[in-house]
Every structure is written in C-alpha cells, then in structure tokens.
C-alpha positions as CSV (number, residue, x, y, z in Angstrom):
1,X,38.9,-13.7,-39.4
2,X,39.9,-10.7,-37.6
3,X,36.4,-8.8,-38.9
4,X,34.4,-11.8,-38.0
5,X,35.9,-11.5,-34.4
6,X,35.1,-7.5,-34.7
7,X,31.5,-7.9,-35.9
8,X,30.9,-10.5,-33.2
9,X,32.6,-8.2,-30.5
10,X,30.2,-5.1,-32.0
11,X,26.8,-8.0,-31.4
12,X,28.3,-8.7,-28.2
13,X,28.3,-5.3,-27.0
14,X,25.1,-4.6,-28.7
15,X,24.0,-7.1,-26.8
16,X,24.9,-5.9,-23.4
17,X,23.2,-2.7,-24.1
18,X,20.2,-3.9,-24.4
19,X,20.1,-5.9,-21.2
20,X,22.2,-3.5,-19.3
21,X,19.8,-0.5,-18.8
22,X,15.6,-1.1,-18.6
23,X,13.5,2.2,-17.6
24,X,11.6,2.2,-14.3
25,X,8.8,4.4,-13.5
26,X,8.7,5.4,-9.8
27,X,5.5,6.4,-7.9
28,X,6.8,10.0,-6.6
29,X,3.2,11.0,-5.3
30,X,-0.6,9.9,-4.9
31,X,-2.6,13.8,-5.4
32,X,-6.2,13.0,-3.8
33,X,-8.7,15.7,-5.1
34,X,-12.2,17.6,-3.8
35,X,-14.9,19.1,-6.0
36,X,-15.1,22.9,-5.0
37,X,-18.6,25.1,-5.1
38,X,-18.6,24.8,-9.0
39,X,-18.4,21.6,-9.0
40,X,-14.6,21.6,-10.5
41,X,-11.8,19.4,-9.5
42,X,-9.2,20.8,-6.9
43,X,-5.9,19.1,-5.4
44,X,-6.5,19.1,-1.8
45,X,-3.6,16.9,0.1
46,X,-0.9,14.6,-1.1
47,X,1.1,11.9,-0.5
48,X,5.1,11.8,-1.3
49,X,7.6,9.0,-1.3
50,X,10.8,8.9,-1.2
51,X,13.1,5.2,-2.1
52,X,16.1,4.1,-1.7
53,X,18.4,2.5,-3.9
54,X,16.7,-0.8,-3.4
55,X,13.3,0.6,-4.4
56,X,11.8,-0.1,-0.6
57,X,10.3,3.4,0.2
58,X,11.8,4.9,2.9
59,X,9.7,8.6,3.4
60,X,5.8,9.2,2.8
61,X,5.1,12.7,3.3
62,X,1.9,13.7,3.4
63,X,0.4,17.5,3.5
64,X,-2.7,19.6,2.2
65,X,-3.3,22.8,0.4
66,X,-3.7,25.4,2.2
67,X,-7.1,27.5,0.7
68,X,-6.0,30.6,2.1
69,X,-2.0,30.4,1.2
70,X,-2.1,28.2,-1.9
71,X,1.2,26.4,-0.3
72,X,1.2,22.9,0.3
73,X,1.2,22.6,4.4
74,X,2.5,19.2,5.9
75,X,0.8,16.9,8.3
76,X,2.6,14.3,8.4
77,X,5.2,11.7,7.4
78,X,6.5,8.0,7.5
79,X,9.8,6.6,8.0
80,X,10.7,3.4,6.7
81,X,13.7,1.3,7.8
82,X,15.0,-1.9,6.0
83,X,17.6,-4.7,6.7
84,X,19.8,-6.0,4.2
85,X,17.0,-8.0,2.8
86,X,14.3,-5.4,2.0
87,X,13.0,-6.6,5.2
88,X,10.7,-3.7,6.5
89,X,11.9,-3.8,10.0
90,X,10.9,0.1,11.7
91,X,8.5,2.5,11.1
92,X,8.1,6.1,12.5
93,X,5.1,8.1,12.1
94,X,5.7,12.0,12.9
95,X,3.1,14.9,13.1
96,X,4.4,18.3,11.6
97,X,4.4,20.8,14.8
98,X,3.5,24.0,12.6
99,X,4.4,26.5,16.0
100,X,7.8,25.4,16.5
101,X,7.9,24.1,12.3
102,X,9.2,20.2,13.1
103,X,8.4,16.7,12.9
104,X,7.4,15.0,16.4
105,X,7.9,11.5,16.5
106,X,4.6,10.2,17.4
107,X,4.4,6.2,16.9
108,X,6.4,3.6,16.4
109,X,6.1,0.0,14.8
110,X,9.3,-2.7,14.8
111,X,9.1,-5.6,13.3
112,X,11.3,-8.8,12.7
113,X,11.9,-11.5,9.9
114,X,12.0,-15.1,9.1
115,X,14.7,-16.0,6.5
116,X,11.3,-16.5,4.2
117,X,10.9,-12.9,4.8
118,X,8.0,-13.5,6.9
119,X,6.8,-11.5,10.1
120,X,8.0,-13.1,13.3
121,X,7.1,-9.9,15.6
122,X,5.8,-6.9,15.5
123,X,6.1,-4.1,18.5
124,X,4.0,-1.4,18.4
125,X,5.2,2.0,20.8
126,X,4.0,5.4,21.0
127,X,5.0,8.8,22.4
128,X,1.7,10.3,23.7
129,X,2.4,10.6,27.1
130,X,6.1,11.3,27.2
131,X,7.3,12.7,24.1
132,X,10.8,11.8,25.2
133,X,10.3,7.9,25.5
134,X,8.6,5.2,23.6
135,X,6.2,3.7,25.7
136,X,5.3,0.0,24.7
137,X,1.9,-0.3,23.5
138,X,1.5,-4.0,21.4
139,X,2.8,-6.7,20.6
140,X,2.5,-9.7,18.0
141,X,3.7,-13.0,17.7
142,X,3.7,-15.0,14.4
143,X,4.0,-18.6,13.5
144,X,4.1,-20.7,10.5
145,X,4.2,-24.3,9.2
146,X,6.8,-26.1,6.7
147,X,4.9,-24.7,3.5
148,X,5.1,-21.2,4.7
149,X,1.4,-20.7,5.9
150,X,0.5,-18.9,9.4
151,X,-0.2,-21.2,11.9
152,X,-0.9,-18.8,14.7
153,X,-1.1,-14.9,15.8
154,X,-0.9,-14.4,19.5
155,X,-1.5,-10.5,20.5
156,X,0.1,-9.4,23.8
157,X,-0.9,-5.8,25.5
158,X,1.7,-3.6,27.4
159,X,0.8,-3.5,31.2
160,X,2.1,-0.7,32.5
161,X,1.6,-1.5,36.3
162,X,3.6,-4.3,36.0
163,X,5.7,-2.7,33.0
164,X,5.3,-6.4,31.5
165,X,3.5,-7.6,28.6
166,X,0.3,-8.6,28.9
167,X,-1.5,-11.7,26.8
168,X,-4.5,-10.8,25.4
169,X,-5.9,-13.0,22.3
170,X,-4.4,-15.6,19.7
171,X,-5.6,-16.9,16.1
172,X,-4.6,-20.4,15.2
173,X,-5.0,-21.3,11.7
174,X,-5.4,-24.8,10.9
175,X,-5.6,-25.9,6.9
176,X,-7.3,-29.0,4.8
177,X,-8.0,-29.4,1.0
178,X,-11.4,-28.1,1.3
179,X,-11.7,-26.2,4.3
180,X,-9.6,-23.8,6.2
181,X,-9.8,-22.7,9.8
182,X,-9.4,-19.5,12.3
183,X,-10.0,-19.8,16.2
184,X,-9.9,-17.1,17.9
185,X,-8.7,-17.8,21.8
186,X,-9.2,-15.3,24.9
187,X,-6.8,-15.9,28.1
188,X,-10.0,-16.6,30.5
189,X,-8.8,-17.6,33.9
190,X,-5.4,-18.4,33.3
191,X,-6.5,-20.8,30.4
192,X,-6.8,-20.6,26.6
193,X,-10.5,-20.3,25.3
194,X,-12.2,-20.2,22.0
195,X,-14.4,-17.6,21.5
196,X,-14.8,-17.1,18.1
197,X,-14.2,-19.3,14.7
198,X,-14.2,-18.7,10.8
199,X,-14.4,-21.6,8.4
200,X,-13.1,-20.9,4.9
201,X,-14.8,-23.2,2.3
202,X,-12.5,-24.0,-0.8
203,X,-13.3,-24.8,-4.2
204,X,-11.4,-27.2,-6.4
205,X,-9.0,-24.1,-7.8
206,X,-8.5,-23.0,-3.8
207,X,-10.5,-19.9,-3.8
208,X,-12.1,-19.1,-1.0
209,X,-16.1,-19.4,-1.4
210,X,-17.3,-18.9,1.6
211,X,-16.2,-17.6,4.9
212,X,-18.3,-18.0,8.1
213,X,-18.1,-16.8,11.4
214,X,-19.3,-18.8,14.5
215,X,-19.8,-18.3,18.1
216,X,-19.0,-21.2,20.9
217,X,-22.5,-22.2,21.8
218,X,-24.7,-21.3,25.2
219,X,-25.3,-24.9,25.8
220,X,-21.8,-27.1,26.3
221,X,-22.0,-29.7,23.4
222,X,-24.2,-27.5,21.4
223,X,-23.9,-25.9,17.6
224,X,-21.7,-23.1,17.3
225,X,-24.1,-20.4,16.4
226,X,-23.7,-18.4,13.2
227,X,-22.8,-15.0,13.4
228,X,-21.8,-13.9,10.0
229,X,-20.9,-15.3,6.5
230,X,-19.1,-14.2,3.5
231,X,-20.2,-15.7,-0.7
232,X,-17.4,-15.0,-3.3
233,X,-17.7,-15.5,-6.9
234,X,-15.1,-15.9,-9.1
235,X,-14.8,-16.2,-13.1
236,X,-12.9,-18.4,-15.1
237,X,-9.7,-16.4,-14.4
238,X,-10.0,-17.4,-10.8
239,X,-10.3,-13.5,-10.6
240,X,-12.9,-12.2,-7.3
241,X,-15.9,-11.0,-9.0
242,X,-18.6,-10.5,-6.2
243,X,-18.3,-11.1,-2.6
244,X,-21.9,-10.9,-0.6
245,X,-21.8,-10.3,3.3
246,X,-24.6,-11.7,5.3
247,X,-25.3,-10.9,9.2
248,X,-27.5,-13.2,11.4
249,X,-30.9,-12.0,12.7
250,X,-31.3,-13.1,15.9
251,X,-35.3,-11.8,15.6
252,X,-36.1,-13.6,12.3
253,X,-33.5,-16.2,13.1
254,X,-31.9,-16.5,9.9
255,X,-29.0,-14.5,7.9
256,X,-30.0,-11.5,5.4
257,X,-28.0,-9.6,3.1
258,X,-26.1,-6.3,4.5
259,X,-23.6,-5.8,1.8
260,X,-22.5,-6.3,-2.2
261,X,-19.2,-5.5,-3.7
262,X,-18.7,-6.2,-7.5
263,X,-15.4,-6.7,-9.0
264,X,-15.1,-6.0,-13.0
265,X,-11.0,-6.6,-14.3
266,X,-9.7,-5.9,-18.3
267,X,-7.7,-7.9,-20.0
268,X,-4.6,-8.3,-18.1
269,X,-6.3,-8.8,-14.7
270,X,-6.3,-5.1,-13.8
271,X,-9.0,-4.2,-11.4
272,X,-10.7,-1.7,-13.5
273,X,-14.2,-0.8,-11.2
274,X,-15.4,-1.5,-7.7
275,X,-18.5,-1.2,-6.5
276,X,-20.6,-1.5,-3.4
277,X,-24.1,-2.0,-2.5
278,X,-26.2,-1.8,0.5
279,X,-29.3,-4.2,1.8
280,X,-32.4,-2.2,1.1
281,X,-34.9,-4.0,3.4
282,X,-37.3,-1.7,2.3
283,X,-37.4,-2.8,-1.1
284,X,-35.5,-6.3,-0.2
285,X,-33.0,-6.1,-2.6
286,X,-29.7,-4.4,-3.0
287,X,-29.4,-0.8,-4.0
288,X,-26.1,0.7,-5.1
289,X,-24.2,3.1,-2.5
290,X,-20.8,3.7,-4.3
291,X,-18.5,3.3,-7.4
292,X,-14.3,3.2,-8.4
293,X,-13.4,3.0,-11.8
294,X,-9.3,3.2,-12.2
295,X,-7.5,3.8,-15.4
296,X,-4.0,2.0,-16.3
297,X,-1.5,2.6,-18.5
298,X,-1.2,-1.3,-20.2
299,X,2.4,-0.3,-22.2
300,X,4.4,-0.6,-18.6
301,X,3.9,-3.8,-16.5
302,X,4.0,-4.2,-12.5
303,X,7.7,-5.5,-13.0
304,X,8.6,-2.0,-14.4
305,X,7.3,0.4,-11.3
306,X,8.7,1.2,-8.2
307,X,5.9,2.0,-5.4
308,X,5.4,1.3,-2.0
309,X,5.0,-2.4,-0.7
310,X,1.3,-1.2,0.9
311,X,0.7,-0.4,-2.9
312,X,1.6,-3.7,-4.2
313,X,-1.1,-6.2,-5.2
314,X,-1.0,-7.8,-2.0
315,X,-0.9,-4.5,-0.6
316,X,-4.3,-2.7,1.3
317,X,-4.5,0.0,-1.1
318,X,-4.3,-1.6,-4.9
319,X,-5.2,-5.0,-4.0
320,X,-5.3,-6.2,-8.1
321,X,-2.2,-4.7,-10.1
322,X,-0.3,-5.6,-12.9
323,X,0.1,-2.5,-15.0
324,X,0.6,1.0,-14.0
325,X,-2.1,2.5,-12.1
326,X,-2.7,6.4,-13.3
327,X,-6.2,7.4,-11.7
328,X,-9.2,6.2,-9.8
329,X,-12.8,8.1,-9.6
330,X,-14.9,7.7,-7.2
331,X,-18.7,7.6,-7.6
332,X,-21.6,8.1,-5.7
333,X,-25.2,7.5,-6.8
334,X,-27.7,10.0,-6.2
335,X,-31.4,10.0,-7.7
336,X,-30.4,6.9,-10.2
337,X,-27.3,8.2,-11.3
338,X,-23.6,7.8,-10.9
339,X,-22.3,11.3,-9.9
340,X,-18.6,12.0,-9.9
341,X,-17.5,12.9,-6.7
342,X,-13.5,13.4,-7.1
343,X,-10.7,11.5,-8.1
344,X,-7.2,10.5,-7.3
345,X,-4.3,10.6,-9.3
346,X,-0.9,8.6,-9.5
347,X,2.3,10.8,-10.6
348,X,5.7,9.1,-11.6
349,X,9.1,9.8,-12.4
350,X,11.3,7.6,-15.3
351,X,14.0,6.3,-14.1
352,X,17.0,4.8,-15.9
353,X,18.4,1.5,-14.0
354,X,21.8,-0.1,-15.2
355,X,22.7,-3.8,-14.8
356,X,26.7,-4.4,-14.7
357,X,27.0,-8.7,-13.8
358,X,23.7,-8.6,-12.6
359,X,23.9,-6.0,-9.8
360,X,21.7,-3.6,-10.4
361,X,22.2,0.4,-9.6
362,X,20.4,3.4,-10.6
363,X,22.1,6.0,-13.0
364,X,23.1,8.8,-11.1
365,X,21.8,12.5,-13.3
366,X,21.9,14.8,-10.7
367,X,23.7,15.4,-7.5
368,X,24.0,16.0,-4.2
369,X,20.5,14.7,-3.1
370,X,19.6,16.3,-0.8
371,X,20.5,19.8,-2.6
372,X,20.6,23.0,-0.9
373,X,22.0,26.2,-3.3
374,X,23.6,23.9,-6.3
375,X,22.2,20.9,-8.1
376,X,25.1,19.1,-10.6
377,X,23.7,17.7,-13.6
378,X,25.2,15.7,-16.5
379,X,24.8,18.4,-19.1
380,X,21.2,20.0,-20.1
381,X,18.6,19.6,-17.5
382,X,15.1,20.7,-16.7
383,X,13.4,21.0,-13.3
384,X,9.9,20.3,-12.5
385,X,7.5,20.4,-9.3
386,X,5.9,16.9,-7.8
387,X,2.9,18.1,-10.0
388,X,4.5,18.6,-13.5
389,X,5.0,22.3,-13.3
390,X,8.2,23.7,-14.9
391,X,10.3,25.6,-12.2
392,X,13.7,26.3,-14.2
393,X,16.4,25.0,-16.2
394,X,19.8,24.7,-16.4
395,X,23.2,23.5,-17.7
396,X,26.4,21.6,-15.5
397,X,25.3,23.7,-12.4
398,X,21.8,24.9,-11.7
399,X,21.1,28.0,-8.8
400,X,18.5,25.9,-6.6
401,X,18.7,28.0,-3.7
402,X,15.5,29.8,-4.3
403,X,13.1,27.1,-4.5
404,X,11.0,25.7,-1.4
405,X,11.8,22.9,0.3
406,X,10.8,19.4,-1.4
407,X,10.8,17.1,-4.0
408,X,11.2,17.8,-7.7
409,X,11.8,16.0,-10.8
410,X,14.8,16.7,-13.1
411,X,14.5,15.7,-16.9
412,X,17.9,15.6,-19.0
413,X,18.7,13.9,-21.9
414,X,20.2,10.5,-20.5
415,X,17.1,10.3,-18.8
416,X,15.0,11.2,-15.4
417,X,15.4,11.4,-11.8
418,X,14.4,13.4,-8.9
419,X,16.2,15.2,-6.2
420,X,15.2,16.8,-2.6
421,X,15.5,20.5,-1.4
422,X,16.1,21.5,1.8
C-alpha cells in the first residue's frame, strides 16, 4: 500500500510538471530591411519591445542604422501604460533629441474601459507648442449596445479660444441580420446632420459582402447618391479572399474598378500572400502593382507568443495570425515580373512561464533588469545582441559594464530571457 501511494505521489508530481511550465516565444524586435547598390539585403531601422509581466508591451523603441557609424541611432519610442486588467489606458510617443541625447515627450493618447474591456474614451494631447504642457487636441466618445457592438463614435475637437471641447462629427451604427449601417452626422447649425452613410451587405455566414458608401441627395426626398462601394469574396473557410474597390464616375455616371487586393491563406488560416492591383483603364482590366508573401513557423501557435496587441490578428499590422510570423517580402512587379524589393523579419526570445494554482509568473534567469556593471545569472549563461550576435559569456556573475546601452538576450540552461542595459 505504501508504494502504491508513492507511485501515485511520483504521477502526481509528474503530473504538475508538465502543466506547470509551457515555453513562450516573445516578439523582442521587428528588423525592416533596404536593398543596397548591389542589390543585397541590408537592416536599416528596427523596432524593439519591451513587456511586462503580463505580456502587454510596455516600450517600442524604434531607431535606424547609421551608414556612416554602423551604430543603431534612435528615433523614437512608445510608452505603454495598463490598468489591472490589461486595459491599455496611456500612451506616450517621444522623439530622441540627439543634441542634448534624450527622449522629448511629444504626444499623448489616454484612454478608458468598459468592464467588457471596451473603449469608452480616448483623449488625444500633444506637446508641440509648449513642450512643458499637454495641450488637448481630440477627443472620442464610444458607445455600445447589450451584445457588445458599437452603437456610436462621437469626435469632439479642442477649442482653444474657448479652452472647451468642441463637437465635430459622430458615427451611429445601427445592425440587422442582413444589413448593417454607418451614418456619419456633422454638427450643422446647432443640429445633428447626416452627411455620409455606408451600408454593409451580409451573407448568410455574416461576412461582410459588400460595403457602399452614399451621399444625402441634392434634391430633399431624393436617392442617396453612390459614392463608393466595396465586393469581398470569401472561400469556404469564411476566410477574405478578394476584396474589389469601386469609385463613382460622375462623367460616365456609373462605378469602375480602382483597386484589387487578393488574399491566399495555408492550412491553418495563416495569411500567407497579399497582393494588390490597380485599374488599368488603358487596357480595362487590372494590372498587378505589388506583392507580400510571409513565412510562419506552424510548430508554435498564436496562444504560445507574446507580441504587441497592434500585432494581434485584430491588430492593423498582422491582420490574419495563428502561428508565429518569421518574415514578410515585399514584391514589386516590373516588366512582367515579381522583383524582390526587401523584406522584414520577426526576432524572438524563449521564454519559460511557470503556473503555481493557476497564477502564472515568468521564471526569473537573470537579474537586476535593468543591468548596469553586473548581470546575476542562475549558473552558465550566454549573452546575445537583439540580432542574434554573440557578445560574451559568463558564469554566477557576468562584467556587463562594457556593453552599449539596450536590449539583449541571455540563453542558460533552464532556459531564455532577456535583460536591459543602461
């Protein structure tokens, strides 16, 4: 009895370190590169981040290299400010002043929650005039119904005369089974007015299949006029294929084509090319402008990485993601041929995240963070740059006063992490 009740304390704790510890893989830097006079591939800026404990990035660095110098030379950087929900809730841009070598605080964007984590507001400030003070510049106002869905965006300006805010536009969404709608309202004479609408058609899976834009007609009781519509395709994966823009010609009286973009996904929904064409009307048909093709790494899922929220898949940057993203190249085609113009590649760190009673915290390898002349490590340890380069090793105790200030990746044997120098 008592070795079944050892054997089954040895499973249980078996057990425990399996679920206890799972490997992240943190996005540490985006390296965007030029082609040079030889038509070969050079890194000419970068973008850093920097998390928190939570994962919400809380610094974006971003800098160039420097021809002349071969140093990395910063530009500028993001700060990133979260309540205890993840709740993104300030943002400070700053421009690198290289004369007197320090950030300036240049604009400012503050934002508050719903307990559905939704935007209610969303004050925009900047310091151009005084670079003392924040001067108001924007504001936004968000609404939403029972199930979640905006209702209504009303966009107020800062008025500095008055030192008041200022109404300036609103969107009011208003939703149906097969048709979705946007008015746009000016404050004319004291007095809402709609001056612009977009219809979104639905199909039976709720994609959106058309989008159209109208104008309030010149004659009272009139048609809206068409300004602009939008045709999406979508295959059997309810995945965005092709989406074709069309503009209205007020001299032929009719829309015509202007634009094409093409949409091609692997197997697990990854969005693996990207193309767009123009309207020839030359030729009346489409003719390709420019390509993306991205390459994934389909052993570790979306669930597995840490990376910004603007990089998420509802995110502005990598709008279809569910596997690590390693590099996109951009295309251009010139004389019937895709030419490679340069592309971009996505760096990351491992890291080793422990689960005690279902609160998670990240294994600590190396400390302090920032480090300054001594970096503590728990036993052998290597150091590398943001890029991959090895810089120096170490064991206990590692001499890191001679390297520049920044971030670097330290690889031991219970696993990786990264650390700043200043």
């Amino acid at each position: 009895m008592q070795n079944i009740s050892k054997s089954i304390f040895l499973i249980y704790l078996f057990c425990i370190s399996i679920t206890a510890f799972s490997q992240k893989y943190t996005l540490d830097s985006l390296v965007y590169y030029s082609k040079d006079e030889n038509n070969n591939n050079y890194r000419s800026a970068k973008t850093q981040f920097i998390y928190d404990q939570n994962g919400n990035s809380i610094l974006e660095f971003y800098s160039y290299l420097n021809n002349s110098t071969g140093l990395w030379t910063n530009t500028s950087k993001t700060e990133f400010f979260y309540d205890l929900h993840s709740n993104d809730t300030l943002s400070i841009n700053n421009s690198w002043d290289s004369e007197k070598s320090n950030w300036i605080p240049m604009n400012r964007v503050q934002k508050t929650h719903n307990s559905n984590h939704q935007r209610l507001t969303e004050i925009r400030s900047n310091r151009y005039n005084d670079p003392n003070n924040w001067e108001n510049e924007s504001k936004r106002i968000f609404t939403y119904d029972d199930q979640n869905r905006i209702t209504s965006m009303t966009y107020l300006n800062w008025d500095t005369s008055i030192q008041n805010w200022k109404i300036g536009y609103t969107e009011e969404y208003t939703y149906s089974q097969e048709l979705n709608t946007k008015n746009s309202l000016n404050w004319i004479n004291e007095a809402w007015k709609i001056t612009s609408k977009d219809e979104f058609e639905l199909d039976s899976r709720g994609n959106v299949i058309k989008v159209s834009n109208l104008g309030p007609p010149f004659i009272p009781n009139d048609p809206w006029t068409i300004n602009s519509t939008e045709e999406n395709l979508y295959n059997s994966k309810n995945e965005l294929i092709q989406t074709i823009y069309y503009r209205w010609d007020y001299l032929l009286s009719k829309l015509i084509p202007s634009a094409k973009y093409m949409f091609t996904y692997d197997d697990y929904g990854n969005q693996i090319m990207f193309e767009n064409q123009a309207w020839d009307k030359t030729v009346n048909n489409f003719v390709r402008n420019y390509r993306t093709e991205s390459i994934y790494n389909s052993l570790v899922t979306y669930r597995n990485l840490i990376i910004p929220k603007s990089y998420s898949p509802d995110g502005h940057l990598v709008k279809e993601l569910s596997h690590m993203l390693l590099q996109s190249n951009h295309l251009g085609y010139v004389n019937d041929n895709w030419v490679y113009s340069a592309p971009n590649k996505y760096y990351y760190s491992q890291q080793v995240i422990t689960a005690i009673n279902t609160t998670a915290t990240t294994d600590i390898l190396a400390y302090p963070n920032p480090a300054t002349d001594k970096l503590y490590v728990k036993g052998h340890a290597r150091i590398y740059d943001i890029l991959g380069n090895y810089i120096t090793e170490g064991t206990e105790a590692i001499d890191v006063s001679g390297l520049n200030n920044g971030v670097y990746f330290v690889a031991t044997n219970n696993g990786n992490s990264k650390f700043i120098k200043e």
